[in-house]
C-alpha atoms as a printed R data frame, in Angstrom:
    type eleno elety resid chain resno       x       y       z
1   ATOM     1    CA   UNK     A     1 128.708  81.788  78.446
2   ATOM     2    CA   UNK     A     2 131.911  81.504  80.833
3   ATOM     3    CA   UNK     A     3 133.551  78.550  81.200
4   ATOM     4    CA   UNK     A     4 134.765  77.489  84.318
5   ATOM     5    CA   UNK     A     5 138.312  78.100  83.897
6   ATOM     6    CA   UNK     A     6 137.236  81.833  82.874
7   ATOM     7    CA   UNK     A     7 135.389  82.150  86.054
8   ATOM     8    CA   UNK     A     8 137.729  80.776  88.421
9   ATOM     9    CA   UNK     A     9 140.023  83.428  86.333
10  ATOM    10    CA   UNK     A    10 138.072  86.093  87.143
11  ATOM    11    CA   UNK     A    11 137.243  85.047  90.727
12  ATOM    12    CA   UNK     A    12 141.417  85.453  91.300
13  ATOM    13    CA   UNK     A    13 141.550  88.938  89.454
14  ATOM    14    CA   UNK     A    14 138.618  90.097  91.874
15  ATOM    15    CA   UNK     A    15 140.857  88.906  94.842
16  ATOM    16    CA   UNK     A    16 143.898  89.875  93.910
17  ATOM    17    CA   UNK     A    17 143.195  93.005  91.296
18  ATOM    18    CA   UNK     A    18 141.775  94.668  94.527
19  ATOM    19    CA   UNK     A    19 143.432  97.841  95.284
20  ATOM    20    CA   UNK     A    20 145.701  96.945  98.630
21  ATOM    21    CA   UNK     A    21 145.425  93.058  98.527
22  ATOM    22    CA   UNK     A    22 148.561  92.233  97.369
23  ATOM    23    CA   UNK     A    23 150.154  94.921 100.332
24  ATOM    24    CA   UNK     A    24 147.855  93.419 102.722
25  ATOM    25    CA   UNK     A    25 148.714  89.414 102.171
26  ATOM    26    CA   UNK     A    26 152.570  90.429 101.571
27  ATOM    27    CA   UNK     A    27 152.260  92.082 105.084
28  ATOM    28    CA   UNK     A    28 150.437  89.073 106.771
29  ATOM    29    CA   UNK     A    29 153.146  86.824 105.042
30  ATOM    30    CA   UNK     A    30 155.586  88.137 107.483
31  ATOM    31    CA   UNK     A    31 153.518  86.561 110.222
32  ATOM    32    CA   UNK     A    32 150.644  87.755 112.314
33  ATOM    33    CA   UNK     A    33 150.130  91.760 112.743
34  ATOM    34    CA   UNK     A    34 147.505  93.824 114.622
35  ATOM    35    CA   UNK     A    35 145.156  96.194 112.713
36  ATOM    36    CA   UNK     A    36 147.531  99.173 113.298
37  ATOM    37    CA   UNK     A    37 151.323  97.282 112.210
38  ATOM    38    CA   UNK     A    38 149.255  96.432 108.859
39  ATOM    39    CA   UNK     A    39 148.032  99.911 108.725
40  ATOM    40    CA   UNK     A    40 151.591 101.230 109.695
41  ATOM    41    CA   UNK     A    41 152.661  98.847 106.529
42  ATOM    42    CA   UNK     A    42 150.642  99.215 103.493
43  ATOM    43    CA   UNK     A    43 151.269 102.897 102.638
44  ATOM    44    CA   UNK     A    44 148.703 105.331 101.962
45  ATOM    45    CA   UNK     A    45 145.686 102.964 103.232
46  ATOM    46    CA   UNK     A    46 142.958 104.724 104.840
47  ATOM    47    CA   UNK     A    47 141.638 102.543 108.078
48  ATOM    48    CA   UNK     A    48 138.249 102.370 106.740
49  ATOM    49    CA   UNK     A    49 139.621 101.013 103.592
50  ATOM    50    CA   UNK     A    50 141.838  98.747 105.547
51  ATOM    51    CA   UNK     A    51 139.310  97.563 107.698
52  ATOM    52    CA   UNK     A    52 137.107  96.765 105.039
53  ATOM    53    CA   UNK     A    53 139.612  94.881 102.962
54  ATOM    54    CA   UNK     A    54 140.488  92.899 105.815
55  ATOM    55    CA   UNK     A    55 137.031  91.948 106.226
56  ATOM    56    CA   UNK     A    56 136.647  91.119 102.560
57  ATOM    57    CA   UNK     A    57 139.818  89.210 102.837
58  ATOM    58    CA   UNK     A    58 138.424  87.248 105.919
59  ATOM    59    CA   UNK     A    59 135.113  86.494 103.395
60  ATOM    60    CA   UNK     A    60 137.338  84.724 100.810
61  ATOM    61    CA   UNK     A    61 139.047  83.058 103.685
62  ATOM    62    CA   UNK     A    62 142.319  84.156 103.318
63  ATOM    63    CA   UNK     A    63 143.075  86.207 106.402
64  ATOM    64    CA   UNK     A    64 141.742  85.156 109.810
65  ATOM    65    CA   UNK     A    65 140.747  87.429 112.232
66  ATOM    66    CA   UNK     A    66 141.816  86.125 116.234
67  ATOM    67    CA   UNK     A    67 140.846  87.564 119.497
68  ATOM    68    CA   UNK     A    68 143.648  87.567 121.995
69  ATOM    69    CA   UNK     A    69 142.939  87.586 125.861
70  ATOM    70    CA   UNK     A    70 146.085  88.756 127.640
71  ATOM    71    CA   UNK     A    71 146.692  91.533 126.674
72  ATOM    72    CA   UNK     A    72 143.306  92.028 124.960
73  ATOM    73    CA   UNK     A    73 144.034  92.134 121.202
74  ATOM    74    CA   UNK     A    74 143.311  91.460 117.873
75  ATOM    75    CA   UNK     A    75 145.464  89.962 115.462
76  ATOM    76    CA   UNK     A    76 145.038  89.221 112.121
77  ATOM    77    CA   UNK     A    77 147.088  86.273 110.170
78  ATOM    78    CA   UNK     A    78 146.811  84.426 107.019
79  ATOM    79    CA   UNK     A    79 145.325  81.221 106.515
80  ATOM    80    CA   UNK     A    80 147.231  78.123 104.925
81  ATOM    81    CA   UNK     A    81 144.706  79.545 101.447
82  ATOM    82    CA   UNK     A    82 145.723  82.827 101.838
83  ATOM    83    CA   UNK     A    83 149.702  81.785 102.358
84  ATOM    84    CA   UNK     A    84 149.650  79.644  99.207
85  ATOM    85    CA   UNK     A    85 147.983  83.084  97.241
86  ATOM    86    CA   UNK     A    86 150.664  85.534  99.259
87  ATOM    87    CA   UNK     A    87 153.555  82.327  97.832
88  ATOM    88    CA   UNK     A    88 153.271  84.497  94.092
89  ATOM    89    CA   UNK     A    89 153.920  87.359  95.253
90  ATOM    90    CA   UNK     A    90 158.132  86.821  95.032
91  ATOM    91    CA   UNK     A    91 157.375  85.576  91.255
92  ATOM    92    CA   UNK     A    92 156.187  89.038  90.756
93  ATOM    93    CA   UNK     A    93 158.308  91.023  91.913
94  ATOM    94    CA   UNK     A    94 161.241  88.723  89.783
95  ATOM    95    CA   UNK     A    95 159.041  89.214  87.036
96  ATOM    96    CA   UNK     A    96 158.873  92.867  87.244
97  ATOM    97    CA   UNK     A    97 162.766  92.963  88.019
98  ATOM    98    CA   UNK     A    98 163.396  91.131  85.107
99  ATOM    99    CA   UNK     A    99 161.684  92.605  82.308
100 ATOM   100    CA   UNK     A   100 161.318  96.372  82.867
101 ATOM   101    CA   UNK     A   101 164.282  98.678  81.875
């Protein structure tokens, strides 16, 4: 039986261990984008993929997805959730800096 710091565990690994999350939120964390500057951004992302992991994304409520009227477009930005989870993303890349040869 899990416990519930196990789960919680491995409800972060199924964000995050996603293939593309981590390029998606460290886009976003730039500010808002459209579909096509995140696409232009995470490299070698198919849009179908993208699409779909920005809809996944918008399920664990970390991205939200807003219609603009003038010009009509859609932009997608992170929520105040999703910027806290993007906030490790630095500590990573220090970490990886740090201890690889």
């Amino acid at each position: 039986m899990l416990t519930s710091d196990t789960e919680k565990l491995f409800t972060a690994y199924r964000i995050i261990g996603t293939k593309w999350t981590i390029h998606i939120l460290c886009t976003l964390s730039q500010g808002p984008k459209k579909f096509s500057e995140i696409y232009e951004n995470v490299p070698s992302i198919s849009e179908a993929i993208l699409s779909k992991r920005l809809k996944d994304l918008q399920k664990d409520q970390l991205v939200k997805r807003k219609a603009l009227t003038h010009p009509i477009q859609i932009m997608y930005e992170l929520t105040p959730k999703g910027a806290a989870l993007a906030a490790f993303i630095p500590c990573l890349m220090e970490w990886f800096t740090t201890n690889t040869n």
